[in-house]
matplotlib code that plots the C-alpha trace (Angstrom):
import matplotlib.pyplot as plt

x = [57.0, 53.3, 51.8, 53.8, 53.0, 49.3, 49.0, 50.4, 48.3, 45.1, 46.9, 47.6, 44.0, 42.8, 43.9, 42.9, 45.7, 44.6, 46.7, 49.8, 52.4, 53.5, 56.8, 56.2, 59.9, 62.3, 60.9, 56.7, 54.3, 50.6, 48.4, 45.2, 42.1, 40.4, 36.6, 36.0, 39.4, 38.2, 34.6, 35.9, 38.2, 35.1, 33.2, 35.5, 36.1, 32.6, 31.6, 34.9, 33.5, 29.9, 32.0, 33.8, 29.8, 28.5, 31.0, 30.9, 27.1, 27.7, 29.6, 27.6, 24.9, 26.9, 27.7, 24.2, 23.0, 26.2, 24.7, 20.8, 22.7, 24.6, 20.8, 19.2, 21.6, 21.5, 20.3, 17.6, 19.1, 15.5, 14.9, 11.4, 12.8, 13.8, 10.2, 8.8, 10.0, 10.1, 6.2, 5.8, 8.1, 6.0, 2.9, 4.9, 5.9, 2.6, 1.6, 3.7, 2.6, -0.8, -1.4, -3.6, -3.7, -0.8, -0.6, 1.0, -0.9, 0.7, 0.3, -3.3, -4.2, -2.7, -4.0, -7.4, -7.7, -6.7, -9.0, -11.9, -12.5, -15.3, -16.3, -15.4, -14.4, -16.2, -13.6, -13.2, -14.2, -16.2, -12.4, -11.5, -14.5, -14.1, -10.5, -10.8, -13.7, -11.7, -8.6, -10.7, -12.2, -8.9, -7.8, -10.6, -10.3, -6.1, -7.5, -9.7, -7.1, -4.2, -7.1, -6.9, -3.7, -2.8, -5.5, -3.6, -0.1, -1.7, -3.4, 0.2, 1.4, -0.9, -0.3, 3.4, 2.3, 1.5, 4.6, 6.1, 3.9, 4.8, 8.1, 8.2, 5.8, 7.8, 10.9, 8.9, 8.6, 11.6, 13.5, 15.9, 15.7, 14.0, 16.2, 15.2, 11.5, 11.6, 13.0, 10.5, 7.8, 9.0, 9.0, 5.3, 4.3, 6.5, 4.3, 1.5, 2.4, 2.9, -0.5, -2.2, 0.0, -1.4, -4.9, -4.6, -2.9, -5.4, -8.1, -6.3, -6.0, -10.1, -11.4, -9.2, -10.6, -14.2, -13.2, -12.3, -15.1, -17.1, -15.7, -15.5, -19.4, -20.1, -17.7, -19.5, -22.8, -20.7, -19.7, -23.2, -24.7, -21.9, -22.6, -26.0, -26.0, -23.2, -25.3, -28.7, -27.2, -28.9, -32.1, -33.9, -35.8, -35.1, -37.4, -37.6, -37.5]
y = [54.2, 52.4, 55.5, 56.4, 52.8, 53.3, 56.9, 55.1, 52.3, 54.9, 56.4, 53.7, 52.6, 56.2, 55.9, 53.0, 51.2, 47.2, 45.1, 47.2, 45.5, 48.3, 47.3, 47.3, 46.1, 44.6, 41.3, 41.8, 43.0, 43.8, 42.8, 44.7, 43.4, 45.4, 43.9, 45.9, 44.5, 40.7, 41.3, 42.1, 39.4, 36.6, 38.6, 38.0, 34.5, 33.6, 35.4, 33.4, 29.8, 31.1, 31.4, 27.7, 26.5, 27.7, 26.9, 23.4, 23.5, 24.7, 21.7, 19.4, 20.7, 19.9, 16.5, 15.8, 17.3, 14.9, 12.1, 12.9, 13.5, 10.0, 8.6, 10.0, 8.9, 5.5, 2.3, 0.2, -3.6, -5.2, -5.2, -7.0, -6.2, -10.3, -11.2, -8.3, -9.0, -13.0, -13.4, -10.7, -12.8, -16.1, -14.7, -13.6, -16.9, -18.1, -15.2, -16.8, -19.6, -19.0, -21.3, -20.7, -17.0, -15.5, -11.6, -10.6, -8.2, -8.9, -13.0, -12.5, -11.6, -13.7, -16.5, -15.7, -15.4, -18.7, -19.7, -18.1, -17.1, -14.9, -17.5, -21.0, -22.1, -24.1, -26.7, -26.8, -30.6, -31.8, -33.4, -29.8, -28.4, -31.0, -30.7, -26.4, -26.9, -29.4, -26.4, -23.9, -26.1, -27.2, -23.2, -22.4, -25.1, -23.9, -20.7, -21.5, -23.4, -21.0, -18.6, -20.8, -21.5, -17.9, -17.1, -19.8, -18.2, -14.9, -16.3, -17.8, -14.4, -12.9, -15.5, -14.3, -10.6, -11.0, -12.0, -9.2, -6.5, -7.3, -6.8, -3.6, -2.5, -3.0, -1.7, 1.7, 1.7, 0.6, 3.4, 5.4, 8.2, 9.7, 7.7, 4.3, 5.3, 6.9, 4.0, 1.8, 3.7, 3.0, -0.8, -0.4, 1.4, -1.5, -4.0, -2.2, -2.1, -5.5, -6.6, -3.9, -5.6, -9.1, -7.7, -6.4, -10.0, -11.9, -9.9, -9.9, -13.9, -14.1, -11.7, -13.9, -16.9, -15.6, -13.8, -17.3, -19.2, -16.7, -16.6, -20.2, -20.9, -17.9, -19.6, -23.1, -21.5, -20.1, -23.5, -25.1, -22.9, -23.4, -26.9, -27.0, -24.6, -26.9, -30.1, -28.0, -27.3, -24.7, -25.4, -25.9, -29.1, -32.3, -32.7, -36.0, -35.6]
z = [71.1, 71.1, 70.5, 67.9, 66.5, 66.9, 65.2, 61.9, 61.9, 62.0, 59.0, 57.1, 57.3, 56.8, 53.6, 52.5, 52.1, 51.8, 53.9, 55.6, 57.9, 60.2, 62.0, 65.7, 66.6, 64.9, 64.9, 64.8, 62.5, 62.3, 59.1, 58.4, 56.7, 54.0, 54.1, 50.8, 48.7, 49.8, 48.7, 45.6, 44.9, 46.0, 43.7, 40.7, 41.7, 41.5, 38.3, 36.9, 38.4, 36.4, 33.4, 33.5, 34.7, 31.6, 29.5, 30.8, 30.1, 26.5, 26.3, 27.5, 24.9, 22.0, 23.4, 23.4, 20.2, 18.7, 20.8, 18.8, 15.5, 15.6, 16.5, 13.6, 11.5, 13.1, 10.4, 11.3, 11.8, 10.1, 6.6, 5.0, 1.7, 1.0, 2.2, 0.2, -3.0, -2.8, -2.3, -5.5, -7.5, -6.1, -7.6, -10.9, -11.2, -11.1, -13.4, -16.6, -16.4, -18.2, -20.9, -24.0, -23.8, -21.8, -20.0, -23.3, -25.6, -28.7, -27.8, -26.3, -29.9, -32.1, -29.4, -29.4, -33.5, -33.3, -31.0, -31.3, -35.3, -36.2, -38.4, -39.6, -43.1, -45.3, -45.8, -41.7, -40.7, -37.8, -36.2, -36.0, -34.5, -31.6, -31.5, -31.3, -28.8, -26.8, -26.8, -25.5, -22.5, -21.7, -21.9, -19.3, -16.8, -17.2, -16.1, -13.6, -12.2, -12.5, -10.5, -7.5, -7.3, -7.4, -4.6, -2.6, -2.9, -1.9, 1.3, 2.3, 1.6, 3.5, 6.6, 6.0, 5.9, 9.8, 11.2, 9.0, 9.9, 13.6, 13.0, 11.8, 14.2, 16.7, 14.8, 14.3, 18.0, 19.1, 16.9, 18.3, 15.5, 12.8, 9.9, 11.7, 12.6, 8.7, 7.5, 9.1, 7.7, 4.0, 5.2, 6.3, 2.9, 0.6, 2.6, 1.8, -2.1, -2.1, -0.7, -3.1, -6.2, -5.0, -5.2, -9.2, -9.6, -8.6, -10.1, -13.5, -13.3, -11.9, -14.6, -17.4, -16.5, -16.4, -19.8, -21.4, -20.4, -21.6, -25.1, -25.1, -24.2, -27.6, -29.8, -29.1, -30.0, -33.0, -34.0, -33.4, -35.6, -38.4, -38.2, -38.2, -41.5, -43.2, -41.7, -43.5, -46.5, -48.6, -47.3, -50.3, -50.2, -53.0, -56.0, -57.3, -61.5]

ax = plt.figure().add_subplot(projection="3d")
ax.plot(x, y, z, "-o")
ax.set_aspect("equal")
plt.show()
């Protein structure tokens, strides 16, 4: 009976059969191992676990490209705009109030006919040469003064300016993404505008005021010589009869 047993189990693995329980009574059995079948099976298990690795990477990935999207989409919490366009309108303000001759075209000439007339009529009196001479003085000290109090505001500005600047450096470098550090930038380049604008400003208000005074010292030589040729007369001397 056990050789009988034996010659089937050579058989059975002769043929490659995988695992084959040979009865050997009626209550035992034998199981044979088939190296080649289990190689096989780890084989497919492991290229399966690559599979759920790599699609557990791929997921990963887009997790993080959503996580970089969501940051370059993300705001920047400081805005200069307020200080930005509060010191321009500070200078603006300063800007209309111009006396005499104003940052109007259309009112700088009718403005400085008045004033300063290419010549003087006949039936002009002395009151209203001092009276027109007293205008324009008090026009270019107005200017001269309006010039300082202009380069004042802009030094505050300036002053201002620091603090400002700081903060956007260190928003710039503190950004998390390219709409914040973008954003930033455009901050930086507004500030930049601003101080530029304050520059024409205060060379439009320091070339008026030299401009008046100016045509204020010609239009009193002007008015000298008027008077002196109305004070002459004709020139021609009395003769007695």
């Amino acid at each position: 009976m056990m050789r009988k047993t034996l010659a089937a189990l050579a058989v059975a693995t002769s043929l490659g059969i995988g695992m084959a329980i040979v009865p050997a009574g009626p209550a035992a059995a034998i199981t044979v191992f088939d190296p080649s079948n289990f190689a096989q099976n780890i084989l497919q298990a492991a290229r399966a676990l690559e599979q759920i690795n790599n699609q557990i990477q791929a997921l990963q990935n887009q997790a993080t490209m959503l996580q970089n999207m969501a940051k370059n989409l993300q705001r920047l919490d400081y805005s200069s705009l307020g200080q930005i366009t509060g010191a321009l309108q500070r200078i603006d303000g300063l800007m209309i109030q111009a006396q005499g001759i104003a940052f109007e075209v259309g009112a700088t000439d009718a403005a400085f006919q008045q004033q300063f007339p290419e010549q003087y009529d006949a039936a002009v009196t002395t009151d209203q040469f001092v009276a027109d001479a007293r205008t324009r003085w008090r026009n270019s000290m107005s200017a001269y003064h309006q010039t300082m109090r202009i380069q004042a505001q802009v030094v505050e500005n300036v002053q201002a300016d620091g603090a400002t600047l700081s903060e956007l450096v260190m928003a710039s470098q503190g950004a998390v993404g390219g709409l914040q550090a973008q954003q930033a930038t455009n901050q930086l380049l507004a500030l930049s505008t601003k101080q530029q604008l304050q520059i024409q400003n205060l060379m439009a208000v320091q070339y008026r005021s030299e401009a008046l005074d100016q045509a204020r010292k010609a239009q009193a030589e002007e008015a000298a010589r008027a008077a002196t040729a109305r004070f002459l007369g004709s020139g021609q001397a009395y003769t007695p009869r």
